[in-house]
C-alpha angles and dihedrals in degrees: 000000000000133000090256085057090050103048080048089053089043086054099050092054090049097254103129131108094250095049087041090055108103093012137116098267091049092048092056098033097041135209091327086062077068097040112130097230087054094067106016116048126242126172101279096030090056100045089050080058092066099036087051109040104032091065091051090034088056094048099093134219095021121148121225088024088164094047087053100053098034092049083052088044091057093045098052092036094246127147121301109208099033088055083049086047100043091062086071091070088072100063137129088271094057094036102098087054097043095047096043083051098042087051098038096061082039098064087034088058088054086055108249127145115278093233090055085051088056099050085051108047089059082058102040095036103042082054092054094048101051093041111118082232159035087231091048104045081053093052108042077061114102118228094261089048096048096057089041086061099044101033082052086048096052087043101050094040098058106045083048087053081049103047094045086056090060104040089049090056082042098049107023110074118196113233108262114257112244111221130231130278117259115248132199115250112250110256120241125227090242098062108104114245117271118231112251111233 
């Protein structure tokens, strides 16, 4: 799946700048909903992807992920599709790395011992996993675990949502500008004649 795949996908459901223009969203959001940095990534755009949509990507359990970030992308002018992507990143498959990470910077952050954190994340996470729910993975946490995972969410979230803003402006080098052709000064009627060779 590439970004050229997914800007196809987006066209055929109707979601592109040319098929926006005139709509209901455009007339709500108005002429920045058709700006070209909102649907196909340059350098800032793109890193405003990252900084907004890993912190809401990292916070699990939370429902319209997409819409979120997607809503916060509009407002700072980031990418549009990468801030919808990068919610993908947050799924069933990687929920067992995201939540023993989430927790593990949590409990750091209360200040216990590194080698307790790691008896208990086996413990916490594999809970939260197995539970039938969502409901009923939240609910089986006790106070202090719940704001570990979710202190460790916020946290992590937002230094990875940091550190992919920088290395997008590190990584990522703008095409030099070409510049302009030189052109001859009119001439004005005042200049004298000069002698053809």
């Amino acid at each position: 799946m590439t970004f050229r795949w997914t800007m196809r996908r987006l066209h055929r459901w109707g979601i592109s700048r040319h098929k926006l223009r005139g709509g209901f969203l455009h007339s709500k959001l108005g002429d920045r909903l058709l700006e070209r940095e909102m649907w196909f990534p340059d350098r800032e755009s793109l890193a405003r992807a990252w900084l907004v949509g890993m912190p809401v990507t990292a916070i699990p359990f939370l429902p319209l992920q997409s819409l979120i970030a997607c809503g916060v992308g509009f407002y700072f002018r980031a990418n549009l599709p990468v801030c919808f992507l990068l919610q993908y990143l947050s799924n069933p498959a990687t929920a067992i790395f995201q939540l023993s990470a989430c927790y593990f910077v949590g409990r750091l952050l209360f200040g216990d011992s590194p080698s307790l954190v790691i008896e208990h994340v086996e413990r916490v996470v594999g809970g939260i996993v197995h539970a039938e729910s969502w409901k009923d993975a939240l609910t089986a946490l006790s106070w202090r675990e719940f704001v570990a995972l979710y202190l460790g969410a916020l946290v992590l979230g937002m230094a990875l949502g940091i550190l992919g803003y920088f290395g997008t402006h590190l990584i990522w080098r703008d095409k030099a500008k070409r510049k302009p052709a030189k052109t001859a000064a009119p001439k004005s009627e005042d200049d004298p004649p000069q002698p053809q060779a």
